[in-house]
N, C-alpha and C positions, 0 to 999 in steps of 0.2 A: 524270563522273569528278571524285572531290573532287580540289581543290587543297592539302588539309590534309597536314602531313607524318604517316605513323604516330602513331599512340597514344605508343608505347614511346620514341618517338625525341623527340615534345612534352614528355613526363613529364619523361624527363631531362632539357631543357633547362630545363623552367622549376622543376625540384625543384631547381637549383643553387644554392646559397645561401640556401636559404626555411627558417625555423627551425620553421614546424608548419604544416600544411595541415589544413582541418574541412570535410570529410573527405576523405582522397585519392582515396576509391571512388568518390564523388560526385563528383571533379573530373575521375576515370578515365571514370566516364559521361557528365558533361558533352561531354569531350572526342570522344568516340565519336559521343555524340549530332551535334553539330556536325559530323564528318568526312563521317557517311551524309545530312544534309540540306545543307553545303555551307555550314550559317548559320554567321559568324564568334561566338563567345562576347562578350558584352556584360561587359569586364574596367574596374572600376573603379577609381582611387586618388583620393581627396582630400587638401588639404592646404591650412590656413587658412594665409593672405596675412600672419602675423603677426611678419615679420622682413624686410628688404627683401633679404635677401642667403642666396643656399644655401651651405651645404658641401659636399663629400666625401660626408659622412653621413648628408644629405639624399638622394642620388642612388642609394646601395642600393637602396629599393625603387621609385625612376625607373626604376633599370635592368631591375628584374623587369617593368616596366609594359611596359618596351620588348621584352621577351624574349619577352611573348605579342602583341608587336606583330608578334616578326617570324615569330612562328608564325601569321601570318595573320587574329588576333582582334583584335576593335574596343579600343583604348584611349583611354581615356575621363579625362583631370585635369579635376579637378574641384576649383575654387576656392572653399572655404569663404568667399565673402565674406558671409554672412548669418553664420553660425558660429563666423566670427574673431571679430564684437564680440559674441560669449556669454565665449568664452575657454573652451577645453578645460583641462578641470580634471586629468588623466593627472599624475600624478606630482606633483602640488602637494598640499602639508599648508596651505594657505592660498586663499583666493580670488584668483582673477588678476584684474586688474584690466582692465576689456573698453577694449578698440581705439576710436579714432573711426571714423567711416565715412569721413571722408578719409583715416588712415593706410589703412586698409582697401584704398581702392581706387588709394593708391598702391604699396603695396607690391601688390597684386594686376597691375600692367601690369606689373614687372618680372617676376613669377613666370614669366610668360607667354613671355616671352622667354628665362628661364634653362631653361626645362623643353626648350624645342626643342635645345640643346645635347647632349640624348638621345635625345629622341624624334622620329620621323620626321614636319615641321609639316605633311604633306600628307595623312596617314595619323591624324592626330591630332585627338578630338573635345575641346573645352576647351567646358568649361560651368562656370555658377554658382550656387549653392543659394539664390541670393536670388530666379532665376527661378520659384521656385516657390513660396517663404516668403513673397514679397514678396505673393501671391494667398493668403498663410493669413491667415482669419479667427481669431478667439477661440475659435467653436465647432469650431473644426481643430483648434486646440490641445488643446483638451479633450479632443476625440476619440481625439487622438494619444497623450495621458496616460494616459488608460485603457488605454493597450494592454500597459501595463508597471508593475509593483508598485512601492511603496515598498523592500520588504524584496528583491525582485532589484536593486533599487540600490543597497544596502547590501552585496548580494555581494563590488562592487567591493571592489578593496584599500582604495586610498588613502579613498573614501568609510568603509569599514569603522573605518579606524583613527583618522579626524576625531571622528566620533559617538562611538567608545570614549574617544579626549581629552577630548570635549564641548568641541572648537574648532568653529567656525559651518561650516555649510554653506549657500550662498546656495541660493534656487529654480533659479534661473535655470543653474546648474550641474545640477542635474537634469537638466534639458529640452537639455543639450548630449546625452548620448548618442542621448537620441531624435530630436533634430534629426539628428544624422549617420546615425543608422538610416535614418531616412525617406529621408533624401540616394537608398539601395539602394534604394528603393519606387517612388520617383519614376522614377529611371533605368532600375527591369529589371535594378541588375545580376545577374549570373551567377556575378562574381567579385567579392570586394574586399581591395585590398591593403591591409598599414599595417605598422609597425614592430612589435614585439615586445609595446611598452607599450601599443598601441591595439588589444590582442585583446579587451578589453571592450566598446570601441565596435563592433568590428566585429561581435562577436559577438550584438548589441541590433541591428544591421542585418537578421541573420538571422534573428531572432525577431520582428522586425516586419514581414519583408517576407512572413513563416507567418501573423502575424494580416490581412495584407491580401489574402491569398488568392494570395501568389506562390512560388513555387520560393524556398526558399531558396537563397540564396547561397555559393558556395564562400571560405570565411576564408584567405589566404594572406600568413604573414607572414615578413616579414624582421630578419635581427636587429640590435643596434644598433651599431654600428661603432664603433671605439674609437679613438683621436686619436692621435696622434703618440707621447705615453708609452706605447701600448701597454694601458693600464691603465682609465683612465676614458675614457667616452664623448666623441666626438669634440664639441665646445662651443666658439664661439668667444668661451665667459665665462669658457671654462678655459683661453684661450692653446694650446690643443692640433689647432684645425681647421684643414685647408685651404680655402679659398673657394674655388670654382668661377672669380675673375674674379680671381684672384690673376696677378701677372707667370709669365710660362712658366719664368723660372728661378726665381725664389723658391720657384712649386708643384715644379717637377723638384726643388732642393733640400732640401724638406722629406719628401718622398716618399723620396729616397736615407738619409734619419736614421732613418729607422724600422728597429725591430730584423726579424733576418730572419723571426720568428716573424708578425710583423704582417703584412712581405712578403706572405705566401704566404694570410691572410687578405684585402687587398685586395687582390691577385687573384681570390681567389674572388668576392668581393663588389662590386667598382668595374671586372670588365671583362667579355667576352664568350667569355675563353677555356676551354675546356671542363673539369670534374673529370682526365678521364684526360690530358689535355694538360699540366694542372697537377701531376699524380702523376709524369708523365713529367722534368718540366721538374725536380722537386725530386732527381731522382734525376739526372740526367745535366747539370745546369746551377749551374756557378757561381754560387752566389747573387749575388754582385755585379753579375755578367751580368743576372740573371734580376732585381734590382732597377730595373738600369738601362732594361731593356725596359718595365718597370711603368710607370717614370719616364715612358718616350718615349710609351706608350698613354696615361696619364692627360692628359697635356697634351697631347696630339696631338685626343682628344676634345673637352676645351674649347676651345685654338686652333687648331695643325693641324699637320698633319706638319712642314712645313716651320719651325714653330717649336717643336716639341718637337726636334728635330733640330740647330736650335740651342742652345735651353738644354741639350742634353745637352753638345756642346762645348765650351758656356762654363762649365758645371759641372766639367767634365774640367781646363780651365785653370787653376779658382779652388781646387781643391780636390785635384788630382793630379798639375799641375804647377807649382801653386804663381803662376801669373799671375795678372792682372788680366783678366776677364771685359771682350769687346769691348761687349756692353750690360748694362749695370749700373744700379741702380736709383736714383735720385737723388734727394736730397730736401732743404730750404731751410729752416737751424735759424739761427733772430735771433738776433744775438748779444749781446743784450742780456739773453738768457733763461740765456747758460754763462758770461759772464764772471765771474772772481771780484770785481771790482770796474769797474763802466763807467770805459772812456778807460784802463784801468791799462796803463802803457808800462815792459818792464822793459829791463832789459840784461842777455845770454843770455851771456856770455862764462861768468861763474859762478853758474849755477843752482843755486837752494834746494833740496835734499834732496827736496822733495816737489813739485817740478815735473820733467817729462821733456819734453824736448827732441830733435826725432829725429833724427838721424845728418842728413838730408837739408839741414834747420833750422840747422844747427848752424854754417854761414856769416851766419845772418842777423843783424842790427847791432840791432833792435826788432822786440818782438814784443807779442801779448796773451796773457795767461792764460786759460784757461777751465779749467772744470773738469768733468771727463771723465765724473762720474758723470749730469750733467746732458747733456752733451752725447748720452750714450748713450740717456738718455729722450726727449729732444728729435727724436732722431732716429727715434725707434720701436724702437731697437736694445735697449730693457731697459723693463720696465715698470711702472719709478718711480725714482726717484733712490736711492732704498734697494738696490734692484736692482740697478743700476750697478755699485753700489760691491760689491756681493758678487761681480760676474760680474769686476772688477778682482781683489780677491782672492783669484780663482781663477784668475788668469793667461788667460782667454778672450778677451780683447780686445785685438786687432793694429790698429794705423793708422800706414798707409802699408808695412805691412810687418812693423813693430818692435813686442812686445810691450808695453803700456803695462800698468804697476802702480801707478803711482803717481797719487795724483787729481788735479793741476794738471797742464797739458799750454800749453806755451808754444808760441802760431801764430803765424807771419809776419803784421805787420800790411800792406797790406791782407790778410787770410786768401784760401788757396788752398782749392779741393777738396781735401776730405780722404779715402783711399780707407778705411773703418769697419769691421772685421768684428768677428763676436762669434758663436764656436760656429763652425755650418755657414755664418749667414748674413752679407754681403756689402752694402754700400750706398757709392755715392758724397755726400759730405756737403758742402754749399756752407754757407757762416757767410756772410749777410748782416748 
């Protein structure tokens, strides 16, 4: 008696969120196949070690990985660490510049650790394509070159429109999509995941694993998740991601910013909850409700109920009732980096036009100046001093309470914590 759920009932879970499947009939036979023999499907994802930290964004097709986990088939991450120092060329008008093999295998231990934050680590095969590269000869290579044209590499997009620039193209970029092909050769697999931008590679897995005399493989991708504006991809070289190891109120709070349209996308994409449960949910549930649940699931996954549960309450104080959150995030800006001048001692009785002084302050006999636009970069709160000073004259910046516009801010000397906000976000500030 298989242990496999239906055909119909598999389809639909793991079609949630997948922007194309090659091909679903094959992956409807697959599935079938597997039910009548009982053998789990050999479900593959890679991903080079080439950044030490995931987002959000990353964990979309984690999460599909995990989806035909828990439909009972093998999942398989697979840690480009041969592949990371080629550099996948996907979306570059230029050469990447290839990894060492110490970043390589230090960002590869953490991977290994953020990926279980999804995936089940008992139920989880973790391999690495250098177990096999590491045993390729010259005459492998060769071999492996033959099996794929010059001009089907030039199909690629981004390859396609280098050559029509006549900007260079290294070799060694070549031999990236065949190395990841072979990756399916090596493995067997059955399936392979990747984002939306890596249907090219996957798709040179499936063509090579036809020249090695194997089943081709089923291509299932997922699409690329969009950041906090809504708009561009989620990046954290665009200030728009959330990291997976981010504080539980920070991540709850950046997840509450998102507009409701986005909402109802990372649910589709970042949980486990069903299409028609989400159809249901849009129809009879307050979005705000139904943000704030997003909120408690996404960080209830990275850390865990009990502290998604908190940062939802501390969210509710900082941002609905108007309190100061009981843990709050704190951070340690020298004060030699915001004073307008080191040791400047004024006297607060009649402040300059362009210093604020706040209600609470406004007993004390000396103080020091800094100045605001720095302290907001210092603190992480704006990102650059240019920044500051525009997020002032937008009126978004409150400390202690009291809106500050103005860019000199006069602290009690020794300085106290300062409580910082800016926008949604929230931080306690210490001036050493």
């Amino acid at each position: 008696m298989s242990t496999f759920a239906p055909i119909d009932e598999q389809l639909a879970y793991l079609k949630k969120g997948a922007a194309e499947i090659v091909k679903e009939s094959e992956l409807r036979a697959k599935l079938e196949k597997s039910r009548t023999t009982g053998k789990p499907l050999r479900v593959k994802l890679g991903m080079d070690p080439t950044a030490p930290d995931l987002h959000l964004g990353h964990t979309v097709v984690l999460r599909k990985l995990k989806h035909f986990q828990d439909m009972g088939h093998t999942a398989i991450f697979l840690i480009g660490d041969f592949t990371g120092m080629i550099g996948d060329p996907t979306g570059r008008s230029a050469t990447r510049p290839p990894l060492s093999r110490e970043q390589i295998e230090q960002n590869a231990e953490t991977y290994k650790a953020q990926v279980f934050k999804i995936l089940d680590p008992k139920k989880t095969v973790i391999d690495f394509n250098r177990r096999w590269f590491a045993k390729f000869t010259a005459d492998d290579f060769i071999r492996l070159a033959a099996k794929y044209t010059v001009s089907q590499m030039l199909e690629r997009e981004d390859f396609h429109k280098r050559f029509a620039e006549e900007k260079p193209i290294a070799v060694h970029e070549l031999l990236y999509p065949l190395a990841q092909g072979y990756d399916s050769v090596a493995l067997e697999a059955d399936i392979e995941l990747g984002g939306t931008d890596q249907k090219f590679n996957l798709l040179v897995g499936r063509e090579l694993q036809r020249a090695y005399g194997q089943d081709p493989q089923i291509v299932l991708t997922t699409p690329i998740l969009e950041g906090l504006d809504g708009v561009q991809k989620m990046s954290k070289s665009l200030g728009n991601a959330i990291g997976i190891h981010e504080p539980p109120l920070e991540m709850y709070g950046k997840i509450m910013s998102v507009s409701d349209e986005v909402m109802w996308r990372y649910y589709e994409l970042l949980t486990d909850v069903s299409m028609p449960q989400i159809e249901t949910m849009k129809r009879d549930t307050h979005p705000m409700q139904a943000k704030k649940d997003l909120a408690r699931r996404i960080v209830a996954d990275f850390h865990s109920a009990d502290a998604a549960t908190k940062a939802g309450e501390d969210w509710a104080k900082q941002f609905q009732k108007h309190e100061v959150p009981d843990v709050l995030e704190q951070v340690v800006v020298s004060r030699a980096k915001i004073l307008v001048r080191t040791g400047d001692l004024i006297g607060i009785q009649n402040p300059p036009s362009d210093v604020t002084v706040l209600a609470q302050d406004r007993g004390m006999k000396l103080a020091v100046l800094v100045r605001v636009d720095k302290l907001l970069f210092e603190s992480g709160m704006a990102l650059s001093a240019s920044d500051g000073t525009r997020k002032l004259k937008q009126k978004s910046v409150t400390i202690d309470g009291e809106t500050v516009e103005k860019p000199k801010l006069a602290v009690q000397d020794p300085p106290r914590p300062l409580v910082l906000k800016v926008g949604r976000s929230m931080k306690r500030v210490a001036i050493s």
